[in-house]
Backbone as a ProteinNet text record, in pm:
[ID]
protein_1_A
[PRIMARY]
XXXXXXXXXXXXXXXXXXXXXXXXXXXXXXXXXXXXXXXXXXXXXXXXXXXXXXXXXX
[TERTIARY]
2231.4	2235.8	2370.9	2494.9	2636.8	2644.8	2570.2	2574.6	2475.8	2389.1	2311.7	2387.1	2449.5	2572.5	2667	2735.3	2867.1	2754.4	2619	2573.8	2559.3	2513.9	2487.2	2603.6	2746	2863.4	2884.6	2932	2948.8	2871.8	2725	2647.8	2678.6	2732.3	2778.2	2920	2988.9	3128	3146.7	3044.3	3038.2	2943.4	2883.7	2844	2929.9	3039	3117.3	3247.3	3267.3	3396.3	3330.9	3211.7	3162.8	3141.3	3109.2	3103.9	3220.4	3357.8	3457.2	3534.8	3501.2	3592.9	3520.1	3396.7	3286.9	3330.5	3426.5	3433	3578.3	3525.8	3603.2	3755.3	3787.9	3901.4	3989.2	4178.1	4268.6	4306.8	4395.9	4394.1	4426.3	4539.8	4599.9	4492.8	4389.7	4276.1	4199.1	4189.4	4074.2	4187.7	4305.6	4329.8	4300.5	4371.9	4345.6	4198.5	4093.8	3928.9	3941.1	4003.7	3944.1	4032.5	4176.5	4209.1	4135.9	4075.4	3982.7	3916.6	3778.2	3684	3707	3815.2	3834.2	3900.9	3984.4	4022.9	3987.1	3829.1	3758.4	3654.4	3604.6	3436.9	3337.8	3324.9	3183.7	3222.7	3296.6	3333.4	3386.2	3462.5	3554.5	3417.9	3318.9	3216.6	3131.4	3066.1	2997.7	3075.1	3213.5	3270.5	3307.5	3260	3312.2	3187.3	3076.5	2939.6	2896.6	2920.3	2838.8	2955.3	3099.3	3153.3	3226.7	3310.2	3374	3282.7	3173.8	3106.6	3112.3	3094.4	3034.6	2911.1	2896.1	2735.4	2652.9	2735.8	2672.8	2592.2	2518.1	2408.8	2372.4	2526.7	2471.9	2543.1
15547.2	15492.7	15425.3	15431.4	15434.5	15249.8	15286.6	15132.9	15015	15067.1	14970.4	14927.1	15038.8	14975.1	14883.5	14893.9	14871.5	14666.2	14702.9	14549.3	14453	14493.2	14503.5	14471.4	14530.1	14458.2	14354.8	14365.3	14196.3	14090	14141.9	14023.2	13958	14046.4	14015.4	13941.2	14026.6	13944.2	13817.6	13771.4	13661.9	13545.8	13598.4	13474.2	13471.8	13568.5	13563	13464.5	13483.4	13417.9	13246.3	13217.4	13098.4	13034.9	13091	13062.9	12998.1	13135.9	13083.3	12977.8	12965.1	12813.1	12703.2	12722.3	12594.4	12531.8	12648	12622	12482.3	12443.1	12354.7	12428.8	12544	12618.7	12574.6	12621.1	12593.3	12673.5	12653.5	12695.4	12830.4	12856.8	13007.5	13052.1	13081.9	13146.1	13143.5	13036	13103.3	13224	13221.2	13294.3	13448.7	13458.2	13571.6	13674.1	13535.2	13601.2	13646.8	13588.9	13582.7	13770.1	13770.1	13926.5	13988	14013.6	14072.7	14112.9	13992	14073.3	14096.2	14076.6	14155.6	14252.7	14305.2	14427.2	14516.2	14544.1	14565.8	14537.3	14566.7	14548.2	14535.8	14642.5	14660.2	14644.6	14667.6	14645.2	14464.5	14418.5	14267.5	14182.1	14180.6	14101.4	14121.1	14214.6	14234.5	14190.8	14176	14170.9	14020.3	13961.7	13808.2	13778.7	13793.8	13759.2	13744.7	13849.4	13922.8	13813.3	13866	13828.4	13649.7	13600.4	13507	13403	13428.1	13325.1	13200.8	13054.2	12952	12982.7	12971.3	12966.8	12865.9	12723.7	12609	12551	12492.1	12452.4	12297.3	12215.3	12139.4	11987.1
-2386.7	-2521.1	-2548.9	-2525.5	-2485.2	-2488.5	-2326.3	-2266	-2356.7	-2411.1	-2498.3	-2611.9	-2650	-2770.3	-2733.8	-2617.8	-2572.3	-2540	-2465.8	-2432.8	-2560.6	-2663.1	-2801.7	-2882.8	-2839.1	-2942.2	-2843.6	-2707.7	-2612.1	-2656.5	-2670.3	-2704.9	-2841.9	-2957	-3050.9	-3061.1	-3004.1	-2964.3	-2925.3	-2841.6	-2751.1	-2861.9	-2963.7	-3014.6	-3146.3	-3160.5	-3272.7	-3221.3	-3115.2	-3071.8	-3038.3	-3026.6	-2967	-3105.3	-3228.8	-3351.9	-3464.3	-3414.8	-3440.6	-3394.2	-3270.9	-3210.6	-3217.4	-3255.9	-3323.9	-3487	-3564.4	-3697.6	-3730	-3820.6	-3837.6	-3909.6	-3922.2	-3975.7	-3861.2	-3931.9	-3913.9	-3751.8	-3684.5	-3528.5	-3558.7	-3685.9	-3729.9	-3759.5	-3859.5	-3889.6	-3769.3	-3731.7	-3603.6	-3488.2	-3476.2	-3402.3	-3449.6	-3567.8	-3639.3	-3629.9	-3642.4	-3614.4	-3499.5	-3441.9	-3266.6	-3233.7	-3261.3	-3236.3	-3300.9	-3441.2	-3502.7	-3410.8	-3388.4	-3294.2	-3165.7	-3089.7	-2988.8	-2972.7	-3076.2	-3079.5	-3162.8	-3242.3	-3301.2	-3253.6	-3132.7	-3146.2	-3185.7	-3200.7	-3315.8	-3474	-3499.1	-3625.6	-3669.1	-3571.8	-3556.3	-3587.4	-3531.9	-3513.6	-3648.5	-3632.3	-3777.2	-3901.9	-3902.9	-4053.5	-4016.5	-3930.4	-3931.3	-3952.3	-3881.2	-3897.5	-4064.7	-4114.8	-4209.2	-4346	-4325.2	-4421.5	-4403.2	-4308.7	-4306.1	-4240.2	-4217	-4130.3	-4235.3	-4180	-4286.5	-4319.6	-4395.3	-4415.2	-4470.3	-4503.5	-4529.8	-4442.6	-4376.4	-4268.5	-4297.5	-4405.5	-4414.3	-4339.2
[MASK]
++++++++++++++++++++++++++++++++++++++++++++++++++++++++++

């Protein structure tokens, strides 16, 4: 069960960090995200996802 979590935040990690260097934000803010979710796993990702993501689609 361990390893399903641990595949489960990577997979998260990996589309949080591919998200953030897609955003049109400043190089300082994106660095900032980027230690977030990698030194925060499970937590770094979800609170970028959930809270700082763009969410305009337009």
């Amino acid at each position: 069960m361990g390893t399903l979590l641990w595949v489960i935040a990577a997979v998260l990690d990996i589309f949080a960090i591919y998200d953030v260097m897609n955003s049109r934000r400043d190089w300082a803010t994106k660095a900032v995200l980027l230690v977030i979710i990698l030194l925060i796993p499970f937590i770094g990702s979800g609170l970028y996802l959930l809270v700082f993501r763009d969410k305009s689609y337009a």
